[in-house]
Backbone bond lengths (Angstrom), bond angles and torsions (degrees), N, CA, C in turn:
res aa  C-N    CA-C-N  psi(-1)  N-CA   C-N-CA  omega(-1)  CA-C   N-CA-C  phi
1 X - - - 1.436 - - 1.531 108.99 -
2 X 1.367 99.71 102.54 2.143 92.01 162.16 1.476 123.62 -80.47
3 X 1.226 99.51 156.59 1.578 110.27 -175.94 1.557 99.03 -115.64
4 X 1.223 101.53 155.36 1.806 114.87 175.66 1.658 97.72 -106.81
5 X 1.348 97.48 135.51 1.622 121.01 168.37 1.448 95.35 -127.63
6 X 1.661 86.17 158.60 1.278 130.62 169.89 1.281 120.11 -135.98
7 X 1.621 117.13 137.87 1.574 114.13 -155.91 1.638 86.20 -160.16
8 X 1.634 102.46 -178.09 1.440 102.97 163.02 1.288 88.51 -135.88
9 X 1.613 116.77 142.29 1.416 119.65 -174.48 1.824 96.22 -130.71
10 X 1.450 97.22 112.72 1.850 102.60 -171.77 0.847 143.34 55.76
11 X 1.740 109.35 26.69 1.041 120.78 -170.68 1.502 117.93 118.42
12 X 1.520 128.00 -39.51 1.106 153.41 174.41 1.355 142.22 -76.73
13 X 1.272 115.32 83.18 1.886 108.93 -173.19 1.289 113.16 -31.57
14 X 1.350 130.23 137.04 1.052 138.79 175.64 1.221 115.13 -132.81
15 X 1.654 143.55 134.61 1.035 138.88 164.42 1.400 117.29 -137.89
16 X 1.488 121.95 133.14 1.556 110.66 -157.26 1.840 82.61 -160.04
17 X 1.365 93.89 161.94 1.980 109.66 178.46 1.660 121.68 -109.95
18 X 1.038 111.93 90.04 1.376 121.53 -173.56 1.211 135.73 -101.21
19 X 1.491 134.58 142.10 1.530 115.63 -176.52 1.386 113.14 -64.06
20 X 1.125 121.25 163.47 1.777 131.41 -166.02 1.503 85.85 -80.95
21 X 1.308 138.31 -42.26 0.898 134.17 179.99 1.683 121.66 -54.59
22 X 1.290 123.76 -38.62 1.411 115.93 -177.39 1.496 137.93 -67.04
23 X 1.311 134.69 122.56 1.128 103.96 -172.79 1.470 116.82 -86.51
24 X 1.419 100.95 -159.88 1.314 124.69 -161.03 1.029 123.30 -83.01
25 X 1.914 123.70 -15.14 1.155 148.66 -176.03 1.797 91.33 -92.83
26 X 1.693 118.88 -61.85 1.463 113.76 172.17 1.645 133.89 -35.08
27 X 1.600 94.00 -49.38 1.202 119.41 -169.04 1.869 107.75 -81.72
28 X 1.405 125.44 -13.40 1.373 119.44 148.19 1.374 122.56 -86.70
29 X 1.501 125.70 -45.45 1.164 114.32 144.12 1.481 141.47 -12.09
30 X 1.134 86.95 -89.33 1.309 101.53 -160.97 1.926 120.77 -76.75
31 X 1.781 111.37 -33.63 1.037 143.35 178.81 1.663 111.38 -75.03
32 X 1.324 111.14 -63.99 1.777 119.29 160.64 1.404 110.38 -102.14
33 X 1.128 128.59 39.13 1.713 115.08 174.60 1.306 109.84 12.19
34 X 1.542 98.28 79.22 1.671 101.50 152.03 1.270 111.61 -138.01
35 X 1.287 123.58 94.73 1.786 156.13 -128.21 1.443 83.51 -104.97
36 X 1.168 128.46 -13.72 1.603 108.83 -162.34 1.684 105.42 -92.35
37 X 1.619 116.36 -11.72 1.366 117.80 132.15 1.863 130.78 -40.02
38 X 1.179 97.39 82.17 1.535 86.43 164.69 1.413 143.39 -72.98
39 X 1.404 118.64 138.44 1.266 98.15 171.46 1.526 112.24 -96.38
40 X 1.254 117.01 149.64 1.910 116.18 171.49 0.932 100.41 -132.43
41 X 1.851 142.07 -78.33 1.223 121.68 -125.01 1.682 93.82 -125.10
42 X 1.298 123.30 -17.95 1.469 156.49 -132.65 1.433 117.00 5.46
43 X 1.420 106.10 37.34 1.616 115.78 -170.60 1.920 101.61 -108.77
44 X 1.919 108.85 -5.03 1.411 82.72 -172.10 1.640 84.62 101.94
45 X 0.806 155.06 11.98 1.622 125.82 -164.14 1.712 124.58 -129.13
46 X 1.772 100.04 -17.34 1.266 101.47 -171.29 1.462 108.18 -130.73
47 X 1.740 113.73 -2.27 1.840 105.94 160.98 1.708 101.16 95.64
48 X 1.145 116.95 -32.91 1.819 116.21 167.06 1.377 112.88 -36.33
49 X 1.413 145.10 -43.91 1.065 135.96 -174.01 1.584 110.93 -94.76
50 X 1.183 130.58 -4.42 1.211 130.32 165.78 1.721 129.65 -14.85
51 X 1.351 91.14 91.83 2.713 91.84 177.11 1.336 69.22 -121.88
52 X 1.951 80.88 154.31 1.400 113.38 135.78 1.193 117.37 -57.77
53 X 1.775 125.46 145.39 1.753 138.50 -179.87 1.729 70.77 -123.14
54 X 0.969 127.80 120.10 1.909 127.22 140.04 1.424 107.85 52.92
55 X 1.307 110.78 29.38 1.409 122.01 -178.07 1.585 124.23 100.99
56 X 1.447 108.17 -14.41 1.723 97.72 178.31 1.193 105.21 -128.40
57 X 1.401 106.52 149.42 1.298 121.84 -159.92 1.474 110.19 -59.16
58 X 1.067 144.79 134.79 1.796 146.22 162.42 1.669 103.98 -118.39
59 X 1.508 95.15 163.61 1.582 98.62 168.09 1.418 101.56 -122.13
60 X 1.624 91.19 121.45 1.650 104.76 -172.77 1.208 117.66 -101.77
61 X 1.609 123.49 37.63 1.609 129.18 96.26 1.630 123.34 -21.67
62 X 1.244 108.37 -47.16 1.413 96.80 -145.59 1.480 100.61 -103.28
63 X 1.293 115.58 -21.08 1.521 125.84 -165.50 2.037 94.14 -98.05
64 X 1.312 98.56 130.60 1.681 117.26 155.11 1.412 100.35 -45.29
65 X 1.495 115.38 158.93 1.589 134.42 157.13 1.406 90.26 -73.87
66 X 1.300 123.05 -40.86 1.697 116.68 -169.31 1.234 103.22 -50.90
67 X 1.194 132.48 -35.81 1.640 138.11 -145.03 1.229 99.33 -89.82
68 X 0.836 113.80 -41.84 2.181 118.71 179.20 1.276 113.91 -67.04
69 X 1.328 116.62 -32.48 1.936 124.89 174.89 1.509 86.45 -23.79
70 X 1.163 106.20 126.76 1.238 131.57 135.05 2.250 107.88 104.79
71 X 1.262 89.71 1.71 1.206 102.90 -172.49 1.515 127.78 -126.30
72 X 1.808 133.41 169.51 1.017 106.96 -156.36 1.182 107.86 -107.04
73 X 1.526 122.07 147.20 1.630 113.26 -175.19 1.630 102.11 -113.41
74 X 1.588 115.60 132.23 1.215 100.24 161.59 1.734 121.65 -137.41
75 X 1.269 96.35 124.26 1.650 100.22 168.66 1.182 151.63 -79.69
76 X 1.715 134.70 158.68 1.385 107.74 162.48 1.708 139.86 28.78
77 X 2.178 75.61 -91.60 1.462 93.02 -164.78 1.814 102.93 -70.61
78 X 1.156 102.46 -28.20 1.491 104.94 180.00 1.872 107.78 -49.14
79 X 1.585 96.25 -70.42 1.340 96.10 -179.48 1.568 128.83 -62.00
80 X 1.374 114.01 -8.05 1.482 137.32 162.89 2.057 113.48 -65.08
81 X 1.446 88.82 -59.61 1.526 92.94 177.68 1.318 117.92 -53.65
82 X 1.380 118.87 -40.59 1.659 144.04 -178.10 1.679 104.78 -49.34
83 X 1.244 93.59 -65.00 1.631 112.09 173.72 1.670 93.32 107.29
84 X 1.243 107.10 15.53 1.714 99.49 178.82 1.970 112.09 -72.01
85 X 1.821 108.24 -23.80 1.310 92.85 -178.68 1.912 105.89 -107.40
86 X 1.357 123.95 39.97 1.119 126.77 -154.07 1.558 92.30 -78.68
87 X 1.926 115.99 -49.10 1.352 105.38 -159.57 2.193 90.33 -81.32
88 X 1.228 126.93 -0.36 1.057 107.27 172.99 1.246 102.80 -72.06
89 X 1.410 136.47 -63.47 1.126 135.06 -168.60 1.633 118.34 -41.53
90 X 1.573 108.31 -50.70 1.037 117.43 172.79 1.934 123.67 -50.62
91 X 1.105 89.98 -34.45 2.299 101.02 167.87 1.135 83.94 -57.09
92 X 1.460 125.25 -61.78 1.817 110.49 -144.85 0.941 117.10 -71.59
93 X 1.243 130.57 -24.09 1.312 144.56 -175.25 1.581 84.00 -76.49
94 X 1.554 123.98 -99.46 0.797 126.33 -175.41 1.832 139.99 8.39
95 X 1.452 102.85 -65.03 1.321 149.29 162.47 1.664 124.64 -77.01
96 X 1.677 110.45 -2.27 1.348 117.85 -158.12 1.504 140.74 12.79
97 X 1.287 86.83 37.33 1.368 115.10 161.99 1.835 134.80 -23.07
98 X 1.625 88.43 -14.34 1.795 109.61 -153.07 1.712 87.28 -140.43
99 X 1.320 107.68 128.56 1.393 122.79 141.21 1.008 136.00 -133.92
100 X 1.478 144.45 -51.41 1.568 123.43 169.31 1.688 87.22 -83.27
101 X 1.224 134.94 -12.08 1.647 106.72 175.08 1.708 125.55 90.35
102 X 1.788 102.60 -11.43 1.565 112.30 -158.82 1.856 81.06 -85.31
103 X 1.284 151.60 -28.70 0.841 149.35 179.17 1.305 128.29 -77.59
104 X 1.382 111.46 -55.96 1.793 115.43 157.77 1.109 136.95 -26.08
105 X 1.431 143.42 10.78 1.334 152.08 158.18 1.454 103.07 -95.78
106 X 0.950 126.33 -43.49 1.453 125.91 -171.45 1.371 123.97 -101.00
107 X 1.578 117.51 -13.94 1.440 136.16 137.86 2.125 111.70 -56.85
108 X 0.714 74.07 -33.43 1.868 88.05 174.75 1.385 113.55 -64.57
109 X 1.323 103.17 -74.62 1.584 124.26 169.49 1.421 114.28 -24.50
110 X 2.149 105.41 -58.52 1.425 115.37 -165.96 1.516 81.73 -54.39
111 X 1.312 109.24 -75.71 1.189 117.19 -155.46 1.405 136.11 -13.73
112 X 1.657 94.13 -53.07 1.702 112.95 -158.61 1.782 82.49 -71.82
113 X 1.316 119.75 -58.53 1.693 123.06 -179.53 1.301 101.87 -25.58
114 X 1.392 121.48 -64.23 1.350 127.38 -150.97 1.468 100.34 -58.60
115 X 1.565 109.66 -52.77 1.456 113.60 163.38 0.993 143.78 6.45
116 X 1.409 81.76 -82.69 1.642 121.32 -171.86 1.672 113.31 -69.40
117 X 1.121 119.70 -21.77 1.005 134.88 149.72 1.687 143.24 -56.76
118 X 1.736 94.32 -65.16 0.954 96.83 -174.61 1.407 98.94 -142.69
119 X 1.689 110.13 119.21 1.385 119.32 -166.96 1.940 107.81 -90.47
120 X 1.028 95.73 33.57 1.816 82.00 -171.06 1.469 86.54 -169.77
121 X 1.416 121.81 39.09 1.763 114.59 168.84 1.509 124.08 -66.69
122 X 0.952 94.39 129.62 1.913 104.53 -174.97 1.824 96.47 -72.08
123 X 1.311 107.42 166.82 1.612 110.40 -168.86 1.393 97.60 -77.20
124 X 1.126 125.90 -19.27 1.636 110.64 -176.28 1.794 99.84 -82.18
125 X 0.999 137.11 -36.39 1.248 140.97 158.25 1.518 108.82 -44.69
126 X 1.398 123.15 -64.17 1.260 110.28 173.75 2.037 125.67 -56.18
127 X 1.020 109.29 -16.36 1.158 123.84 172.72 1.538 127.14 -65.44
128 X 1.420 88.53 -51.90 1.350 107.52 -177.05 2.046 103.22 -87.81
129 X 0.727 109.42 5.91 1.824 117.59 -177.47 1.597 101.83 -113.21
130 X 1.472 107.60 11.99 1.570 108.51 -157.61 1.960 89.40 -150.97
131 X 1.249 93.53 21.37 1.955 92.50 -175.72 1.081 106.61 -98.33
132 X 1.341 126.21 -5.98 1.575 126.54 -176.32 1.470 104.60 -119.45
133 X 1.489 123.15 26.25 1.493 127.15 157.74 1.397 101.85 -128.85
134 X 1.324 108.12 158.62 1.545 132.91 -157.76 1.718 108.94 -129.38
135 X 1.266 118.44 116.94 1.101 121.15 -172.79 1.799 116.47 -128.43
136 X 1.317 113.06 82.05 1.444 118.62 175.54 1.788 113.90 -45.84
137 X 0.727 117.42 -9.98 2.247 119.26 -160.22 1.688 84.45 -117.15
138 X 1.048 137.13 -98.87 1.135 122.55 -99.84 1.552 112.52 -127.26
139 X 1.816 110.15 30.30 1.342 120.28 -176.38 1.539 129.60 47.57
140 X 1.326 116.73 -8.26 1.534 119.71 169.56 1.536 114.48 95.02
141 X 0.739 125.29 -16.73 1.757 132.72 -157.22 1.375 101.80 -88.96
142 X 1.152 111.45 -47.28 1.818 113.37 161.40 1.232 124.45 -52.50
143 X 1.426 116.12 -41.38 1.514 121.68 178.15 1.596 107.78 -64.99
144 X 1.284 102.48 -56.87 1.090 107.08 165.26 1.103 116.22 -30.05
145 X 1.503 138.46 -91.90 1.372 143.46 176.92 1.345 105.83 -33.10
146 X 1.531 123.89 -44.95 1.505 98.33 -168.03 1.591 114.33 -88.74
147 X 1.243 122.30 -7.45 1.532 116.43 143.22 1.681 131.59 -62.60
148 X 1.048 93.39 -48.25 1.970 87.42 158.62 1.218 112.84 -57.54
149 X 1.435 124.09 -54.12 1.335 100.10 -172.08 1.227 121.06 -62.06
150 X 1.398 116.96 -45.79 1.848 119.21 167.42 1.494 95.81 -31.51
151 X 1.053 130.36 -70.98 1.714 134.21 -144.43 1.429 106.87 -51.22
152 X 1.756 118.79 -46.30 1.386 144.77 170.00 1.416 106.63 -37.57
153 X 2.023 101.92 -79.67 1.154 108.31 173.63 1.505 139.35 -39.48
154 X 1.713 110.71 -43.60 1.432 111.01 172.60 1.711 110.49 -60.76
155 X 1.459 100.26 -54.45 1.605 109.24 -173.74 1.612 98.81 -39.43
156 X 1.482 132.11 -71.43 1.408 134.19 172.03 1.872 113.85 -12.42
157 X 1.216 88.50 -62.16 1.916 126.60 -179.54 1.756 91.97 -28.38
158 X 1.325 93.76 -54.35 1.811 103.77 -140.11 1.335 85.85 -118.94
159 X 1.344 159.32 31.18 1.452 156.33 -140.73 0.837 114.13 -19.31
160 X 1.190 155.41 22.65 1.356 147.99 147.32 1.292 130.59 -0.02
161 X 1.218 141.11 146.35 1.493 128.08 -168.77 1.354 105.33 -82.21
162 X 1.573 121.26 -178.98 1.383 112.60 178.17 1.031 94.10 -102.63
């Protein structure tokens, strides 16, 4: 038996009929091709599937498409199109932060959350906002840096005190 949801995905009403069974990581994939959902471990364990649910990060591995009905999902490309993670991207690059890349969407994700939160995170904060992604390449220390530096840079942006 499929069920019909309704969601907003990046901005965008969406309504589509899905098995109760699929998740939420499948069902952007595979349903709206938006690939920049990864899948890795699908246990929850390594941060590749990382959307926004209504602002906080989930791994949509783990969550049903059913479960989002009614709520907003945003991805990657969403937060890419926006231009909200442009100067993140830009650290990583920068900082080479990124090498095979299969991780960087969901290192992104933490990130922008962590952000959004907390505009002046010390590196052990960034660390620990970055414990539920998995990074085979590039030992972490870059990411690291290139989230501080974002954090710096915005704070500058917006003058904020130190």
């Amino acid at each position: 038996m499929k069920t019909e949801i309704t969601l907003t995905v990046n901005g965008e009403d969406v309504r589509e009929v899905v098995e109760p069974r699929t998740s939420l990581a499948d069902f952007l994939r595979d349903g709206l091709q938006l690939t920049g959902t990864h899948l890795g471990c699908e246990m929850g364990s390594c941060g590749a599937c990382l959307v926004m649910l209504d602002g906080t990060p989930v791994h949509a591995c783990l969550v049903l498409a059913v479960q989002a009905a009614g709520q907003r999902v945003d991805t990657i490309e969403g937060l890419n199109d926006s231009g909200d993670v442009s100067d993140l991207q830009k650290n990583f690059f920068e900082r080479n932060a990124l090498q095979c890349g299969f991780c960087t969407n969901g290192m992104m994700m933490s990130a922008q959350a962590l952000l959004a939160q907390n505009t002046s995170p010390t590196r052990e904060e960034i660390r620990d906002a970055l414990s539920g992604n998995y990074c085979r390449c590039t030992g972490y220390e870059a990411i690291v840096d290139a989230i501080a530096a974002t954090a710096e840079q915005r704070k500058a942006l917006t003058g904020a005190d130190q």
